[in-house]
N, C-alpha and C positions, 0 to 999 in steps of 0.2 A: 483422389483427395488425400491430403497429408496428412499423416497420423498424429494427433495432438500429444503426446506422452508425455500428459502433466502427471500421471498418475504418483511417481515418484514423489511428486511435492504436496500430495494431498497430506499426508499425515501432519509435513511440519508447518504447511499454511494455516492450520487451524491458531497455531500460537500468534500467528499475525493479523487474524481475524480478532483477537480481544482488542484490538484497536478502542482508543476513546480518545477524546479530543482535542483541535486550533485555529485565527483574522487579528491582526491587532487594531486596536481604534486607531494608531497612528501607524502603523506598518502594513496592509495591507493591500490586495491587491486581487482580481480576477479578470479572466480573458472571457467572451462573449460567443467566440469560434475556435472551438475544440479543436488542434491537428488531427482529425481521425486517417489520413492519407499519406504513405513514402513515397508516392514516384511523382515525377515531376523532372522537371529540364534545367530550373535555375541553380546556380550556387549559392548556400548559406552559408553566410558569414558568421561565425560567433562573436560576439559583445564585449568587448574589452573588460576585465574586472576594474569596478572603481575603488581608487587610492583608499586605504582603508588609514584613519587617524585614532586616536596616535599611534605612536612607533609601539613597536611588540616589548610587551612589559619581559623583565629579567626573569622574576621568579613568579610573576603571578599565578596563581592555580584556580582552573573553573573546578566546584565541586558540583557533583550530579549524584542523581541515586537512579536504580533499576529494582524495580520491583522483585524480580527474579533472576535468576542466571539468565545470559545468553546463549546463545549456542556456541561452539568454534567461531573462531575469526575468519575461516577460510573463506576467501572473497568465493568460490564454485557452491559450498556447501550452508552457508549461512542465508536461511530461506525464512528469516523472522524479522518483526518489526523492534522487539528488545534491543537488537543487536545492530539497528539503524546508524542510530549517531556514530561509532564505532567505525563500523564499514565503512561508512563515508566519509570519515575523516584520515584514515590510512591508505583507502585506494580509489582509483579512478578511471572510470571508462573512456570513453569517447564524447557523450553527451552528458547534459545533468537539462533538469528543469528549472527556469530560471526562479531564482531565491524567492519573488514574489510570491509563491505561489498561485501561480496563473499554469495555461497549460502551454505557453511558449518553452523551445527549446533552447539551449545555449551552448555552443563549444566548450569543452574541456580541458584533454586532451586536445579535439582537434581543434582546429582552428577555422575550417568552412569543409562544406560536404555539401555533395551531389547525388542527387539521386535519380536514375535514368527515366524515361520519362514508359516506360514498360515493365518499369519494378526492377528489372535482372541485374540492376547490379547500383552498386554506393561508393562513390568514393571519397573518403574522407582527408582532408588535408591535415597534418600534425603541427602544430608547435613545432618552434625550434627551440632546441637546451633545454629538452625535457630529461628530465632523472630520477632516478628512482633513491630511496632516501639513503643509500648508499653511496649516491655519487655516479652510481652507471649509468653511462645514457639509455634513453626510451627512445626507439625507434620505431619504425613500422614491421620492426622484425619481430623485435621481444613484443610487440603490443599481439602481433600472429603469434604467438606461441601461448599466452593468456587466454586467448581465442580458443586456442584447439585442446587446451586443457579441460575448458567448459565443457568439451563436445568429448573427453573421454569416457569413457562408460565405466572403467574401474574409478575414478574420484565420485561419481552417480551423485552429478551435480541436478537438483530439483528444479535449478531452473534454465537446465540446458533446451528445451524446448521453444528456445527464443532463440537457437540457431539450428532448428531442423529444416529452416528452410534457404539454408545455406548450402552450395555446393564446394564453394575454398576460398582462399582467400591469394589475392596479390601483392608483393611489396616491392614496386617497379623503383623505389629510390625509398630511401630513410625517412623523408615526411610524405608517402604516398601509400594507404591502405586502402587497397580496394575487397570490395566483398561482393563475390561473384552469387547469386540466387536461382535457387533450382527451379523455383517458382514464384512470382510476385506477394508478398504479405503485406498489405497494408498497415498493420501493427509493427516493422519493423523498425524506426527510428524511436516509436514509445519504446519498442523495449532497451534500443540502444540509450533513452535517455533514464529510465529506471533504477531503481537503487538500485535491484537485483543485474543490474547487466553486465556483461562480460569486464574484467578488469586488469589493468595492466600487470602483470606479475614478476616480479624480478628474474631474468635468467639464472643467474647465479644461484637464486637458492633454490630453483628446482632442478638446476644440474646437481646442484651436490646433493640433493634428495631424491633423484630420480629412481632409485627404487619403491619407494611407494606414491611418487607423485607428489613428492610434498607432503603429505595428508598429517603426519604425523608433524611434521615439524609447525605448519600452518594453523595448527591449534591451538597454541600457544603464544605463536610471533607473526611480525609482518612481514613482507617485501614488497610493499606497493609505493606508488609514486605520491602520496598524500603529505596534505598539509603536518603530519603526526605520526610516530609508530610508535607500538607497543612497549612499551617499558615492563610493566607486569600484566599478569593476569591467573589470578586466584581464583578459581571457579566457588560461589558462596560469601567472597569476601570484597575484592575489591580490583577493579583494573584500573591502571594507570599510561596514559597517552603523554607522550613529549615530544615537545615541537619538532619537527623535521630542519634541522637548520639547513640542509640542501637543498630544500623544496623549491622548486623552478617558478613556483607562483612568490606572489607577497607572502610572507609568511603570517602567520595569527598571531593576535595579540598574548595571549594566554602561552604562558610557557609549558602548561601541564593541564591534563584534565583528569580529574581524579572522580571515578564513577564505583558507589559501593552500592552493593547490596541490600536494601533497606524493606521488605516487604512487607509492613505494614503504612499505609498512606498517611494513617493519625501522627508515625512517628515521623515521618518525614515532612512531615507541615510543622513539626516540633522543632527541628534539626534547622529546615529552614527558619524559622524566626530565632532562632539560638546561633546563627550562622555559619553550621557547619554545613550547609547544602546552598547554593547560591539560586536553580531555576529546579521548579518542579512541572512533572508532566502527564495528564491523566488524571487531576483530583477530582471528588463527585462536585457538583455543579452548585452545592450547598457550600463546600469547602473553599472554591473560588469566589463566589460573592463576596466572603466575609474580607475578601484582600482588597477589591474593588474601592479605592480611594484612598486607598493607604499613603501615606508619606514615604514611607518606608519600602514600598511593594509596587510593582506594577503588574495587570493581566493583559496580556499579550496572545492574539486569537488571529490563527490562521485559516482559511477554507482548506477543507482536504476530502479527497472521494473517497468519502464513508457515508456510510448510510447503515439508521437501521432499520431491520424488516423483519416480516416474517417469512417464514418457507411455510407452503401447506400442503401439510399431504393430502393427493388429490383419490388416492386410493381406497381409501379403510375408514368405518367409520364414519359419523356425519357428515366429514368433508367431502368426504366422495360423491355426495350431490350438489351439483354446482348453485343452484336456489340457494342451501344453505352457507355455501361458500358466500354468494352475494351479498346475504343477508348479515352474516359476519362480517364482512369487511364493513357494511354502512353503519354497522354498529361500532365501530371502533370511531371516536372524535380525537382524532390527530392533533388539533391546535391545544385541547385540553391536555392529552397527551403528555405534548413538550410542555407544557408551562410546567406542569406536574413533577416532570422526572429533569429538563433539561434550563429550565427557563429563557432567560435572553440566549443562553448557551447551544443552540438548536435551533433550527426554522423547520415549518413543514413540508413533509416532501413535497414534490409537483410532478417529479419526473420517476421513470423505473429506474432510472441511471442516477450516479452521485450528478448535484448539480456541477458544472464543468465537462461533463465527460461528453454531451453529444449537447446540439441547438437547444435554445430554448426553442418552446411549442413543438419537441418532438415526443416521444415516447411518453405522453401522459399519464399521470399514474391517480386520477381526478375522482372524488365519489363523493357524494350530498350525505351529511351523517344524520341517520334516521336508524333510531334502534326497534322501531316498529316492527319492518319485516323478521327480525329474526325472535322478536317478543312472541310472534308468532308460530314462528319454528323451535323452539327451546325445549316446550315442556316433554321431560323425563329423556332427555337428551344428553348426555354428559361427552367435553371433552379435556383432552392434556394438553399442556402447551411447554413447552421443555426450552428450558436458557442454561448457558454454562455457568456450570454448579462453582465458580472462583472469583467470578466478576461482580461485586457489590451492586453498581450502576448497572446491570443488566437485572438483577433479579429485581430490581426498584423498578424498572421498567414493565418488566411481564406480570409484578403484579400491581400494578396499576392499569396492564391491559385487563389482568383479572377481574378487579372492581368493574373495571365499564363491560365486561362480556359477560358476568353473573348477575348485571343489573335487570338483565333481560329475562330471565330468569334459567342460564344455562348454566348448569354445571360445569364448571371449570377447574380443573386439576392443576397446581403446579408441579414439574416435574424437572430440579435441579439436577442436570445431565453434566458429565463429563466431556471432554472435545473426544478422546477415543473413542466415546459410544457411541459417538453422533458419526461417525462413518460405516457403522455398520448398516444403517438403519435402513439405505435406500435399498438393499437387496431381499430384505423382508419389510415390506410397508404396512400389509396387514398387523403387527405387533410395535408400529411407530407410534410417537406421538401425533397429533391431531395439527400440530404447530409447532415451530421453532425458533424463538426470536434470540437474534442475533446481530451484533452491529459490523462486519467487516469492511472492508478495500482491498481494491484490486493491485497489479504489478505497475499496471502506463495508466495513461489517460485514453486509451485507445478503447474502446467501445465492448471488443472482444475478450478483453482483459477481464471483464466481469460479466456479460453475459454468457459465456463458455464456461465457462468458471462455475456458476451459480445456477445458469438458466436450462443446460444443454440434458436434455431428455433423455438420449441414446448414448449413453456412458457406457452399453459395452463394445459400441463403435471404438472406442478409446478416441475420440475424437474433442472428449471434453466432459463436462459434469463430474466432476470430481469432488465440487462441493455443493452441489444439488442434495443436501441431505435426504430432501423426502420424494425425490422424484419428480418436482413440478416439471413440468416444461411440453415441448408437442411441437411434433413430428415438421411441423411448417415452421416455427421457431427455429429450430435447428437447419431449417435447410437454408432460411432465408441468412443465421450465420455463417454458415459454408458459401454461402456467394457473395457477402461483403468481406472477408479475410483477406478473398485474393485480388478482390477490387482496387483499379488503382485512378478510380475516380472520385474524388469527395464526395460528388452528389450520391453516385451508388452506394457507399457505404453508409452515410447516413441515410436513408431510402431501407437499405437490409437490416441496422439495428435498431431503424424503428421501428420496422417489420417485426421482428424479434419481438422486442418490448410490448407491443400490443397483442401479440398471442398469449404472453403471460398476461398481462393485466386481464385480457379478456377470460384468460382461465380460472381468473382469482389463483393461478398457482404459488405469486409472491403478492405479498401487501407490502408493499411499501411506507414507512411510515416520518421518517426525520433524517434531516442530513445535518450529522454532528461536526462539529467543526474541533480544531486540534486548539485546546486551552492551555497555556505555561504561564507558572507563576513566580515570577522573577524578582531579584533583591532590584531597589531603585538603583540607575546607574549603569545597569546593564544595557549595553544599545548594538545595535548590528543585527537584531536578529534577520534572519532571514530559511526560508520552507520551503521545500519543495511537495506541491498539491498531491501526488498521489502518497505519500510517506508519511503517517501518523506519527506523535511522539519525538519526531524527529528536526532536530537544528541545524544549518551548516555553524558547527562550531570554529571553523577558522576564519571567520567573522564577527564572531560577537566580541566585545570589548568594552572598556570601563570607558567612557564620558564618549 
């Protein structure tokens, strides 16, 4: 078995886990049949981009805010969802998700791809006249060299574990990359379509930076094939994107995109009706209603795989009998829930999985709300339920699960946690909290992507659970994900993670609770948008445009 070594990326996946939400009433879209499968015989063709109207404005500038800094820009080392729009607008892999938000895939870079019909191996077709915003051509040489940058171990790229199971790569002519496989992953074209995936990198400026890899110079600037590059970037203040005018695609409307710093939400709902911020993203669910028919405004709602839940510690504590585990979960009313904390902004879960990510009618996450049984388990019983201590819309949540878990008459703690604390906590359970609500998403649409992630028990296999805070998961769970990763039959992988999924449910070790959708609150006039499902908070901004 192939050693998972997400480990590196645990610490900065938690900033990507405050994920909050996006469907538009008129832009919208969802697929029925998840890709959970890479091998196969036929050739995929990628989708032509449609003609974007009108012509790219001279000086127009999108304004944006971020709540926080980003990380670096370094396409290897930038493992956050802040720093989405960004990344995707300066560089570009091989695949993307198509704009709809659906979990279809679409060429990029390439132009069709194969994949064997035994996993071992992909080959991807390239574009002709591709370049990088310099003007150098993109080949299938430099696109290999972006490649094996990832897989360096001094750049300690977090999400290089989406090519361990890579053996090398081939570049038999300038638009032919092949990618040779040590062993079949089922997950490998999710991740080739992911934000996070490998990205074209300029030759040039890692030759001339090749003593540290780039690393240093890449923090500050770009060298990718994208619609944009860097112009500024003040860490606290403000970055600034300008049009790539060599860009081998259509180029965007928007000459510039200007993203500041703004961390409080109140001021930035200010900014925007004052017109210095054009689209906001993440507002609480009270703050977007009030836009909802504007003249002036439109709210604009994409499906995206997020979900939120609970983690419960199965160890310590009342949770540790699974009766009361039961009895807590039927006491929690989910539909009350959403209306409460999300409104029309939310639907109820059904699934363990974000909806999209595996069949409908698979992995059920189903319970009749009756606070009876646990009315009965309660007295002189106390537990904590710990959410991160920065997110407004998370502690409105947990304590609203507070109100319906103390109605019973149990003691319930809240306990505003930090993201650093909450990775300590699975190595000592006994001194955890009792529960941990939290909303994240995974990297693909691929199945593994979140339960290895979230679900996987035996984390010091290193084979995954890195974000398991409190240790749910079991022993069958896990094995059933170890035999759908390498699967290279649809039906067997959906078969193993719904396997997966019903071990948890059955343990009560996650409650699943709402799958939040990505909300943006945009000036009238704005049109183009378009999303990719698995990436919160996030636009293709070399698309949107005025009329």
């Amino acid at each position: 078995m192939r050693r998972h070594r997400i480990v590196v990326a645990a610490a900065v996946l938690a900033i990507m886990a405050s994920a909050c939400g996006g469907k538009s009433s008129t832009n919208s879209s969802t697929s029925s049949s998840p890709e959970t499968t890479t091998a196969g015989s036929e050739t995929t063709a990628a989708t032509p981009a449609e003609s974007t109207t009108p012509a790219p404005a001279q000086d127009a500038t999108l304004k944006l805010a971020f709540t926080s800094d980003m990380d670096p820009p370094d396409p290897d080392t930038n493992y956050q969802v802040q720093g989405s729009n960004v990344m995707g607008s300066v560089y570009e892999g091989l695949l993307e998700y198509a704009p709809d938000s659906s979990t279809e895939f679409k060429g990029l870079l390439a132009e069709s791809w194969t994949a064997a019909a035994d996993g071992l191996s992909y080959t991807f077709k390239l574009r002709s006249g591709l370049t990088f915003a310099d003007g150098t051509p993109l080949t299938s040489v430099e696109l290999k060299a972006g490649f094996e940058r990832r897989s360096n171990e001094a750049v300690k790229s977090p999400s290089s574990y989406m090519l361990l199971p890579v053996a090398g790569y081939e570049t038999p002519d300038p638009l032919t990359f092949i990618v040779k496989m040590k062993y079949p992953e089922s997950a490998f074209l999710s991740y080739m379509a992911s934000s996070f995936s490998p990205k074209a990198i300029n030759p040039k400026v890692l030759a001339d930076n090749a003593a540290d890899n780039a690393i240093e110079y890449l923090k500050t600037q770009s060298a990718g094939s994208g619609p944009y590059v860097i112009s500024t970037f003040v860490l606290g203040q403000e970055y600034q994107l300008t049009r790539n005018e060599n860009y081998w695609g259509e180029k965007p409307y928007y000459a510039k995109v200007s993203i500041r710093i703004i961390p409080d939400a109140a001021s930035q709902v200010v900014q925007l009706q004052g017109g210095d911020l054009d689209i906001l993203a993440g507002q609480p669910a009270a703050t977007t209603s009030t836009f909802e028919g504007s003249k002036d405004f439109q709210v604009v709602t994409f499906p995206v795989l997020r979900k939120a839940q609970l983690w419960v510690n199965t160890q310590a504590g009342p949770t540790a009998d699974p009766a009361f585990r039961a009895a807590l979960r039927s006491a929690i009313d989910r539909a009350s829930l959403v209306d409460q904390v999300w409104g029309k902004y939310a639907t109820v879960s059904k699934q363990m999985y974000p909806t999209g990510m595996i069949a409908d009618g698979l992995a059920a996450d189903d319970w009749t709300f009756d606070p009876a049984p646990l009315s009965g388990l309660a007295a002189g019983k106390k537990i904590t339920l710990a959410y991160p201590a920065d997110r407004p819309a998370d502690q409105q949540a947990a304590e609203a699960l507070q109100t319906q878990l103390s109605a019973t008459g149990l003691d319930v703690e809240l306990v505003p946690t930090q993201d650093a604390d909450a990775y300590g906590w699975a190595s000592d359970l006994s001194s955890a909290p009792n529960l941990y609500y939290r909303v994240p998403f995974p990297d693909s649409n691929h199945p593994d992507t979140w339960a290895r992630l979230f679900w996987y028990n035996n984390v010091a296999s290193g084979f995954g659970g890195f974000l398991n805070f409190l240790g749910s998961g079991t022993t069958a769970g896990d094995t059933a994900m170890d035999a759908g990763l390498p699967a290279v039959d649809d039906k067997v992988v959906a078969e193993k993670y719904d396997a997966a999924a019903k071990e948890l449910h059955d343990q009560v070790g996650i409650i699943t609770l709402a799958d939040v959708p990505d909300v943006f609150i945009a000036k009238a006039g704005i049109t183009g948008f378009a999303h990719w499902l698995p990436m919160p908070l996030t636009l293709a901004l070399k698309v949107l445009r005025v009329g």
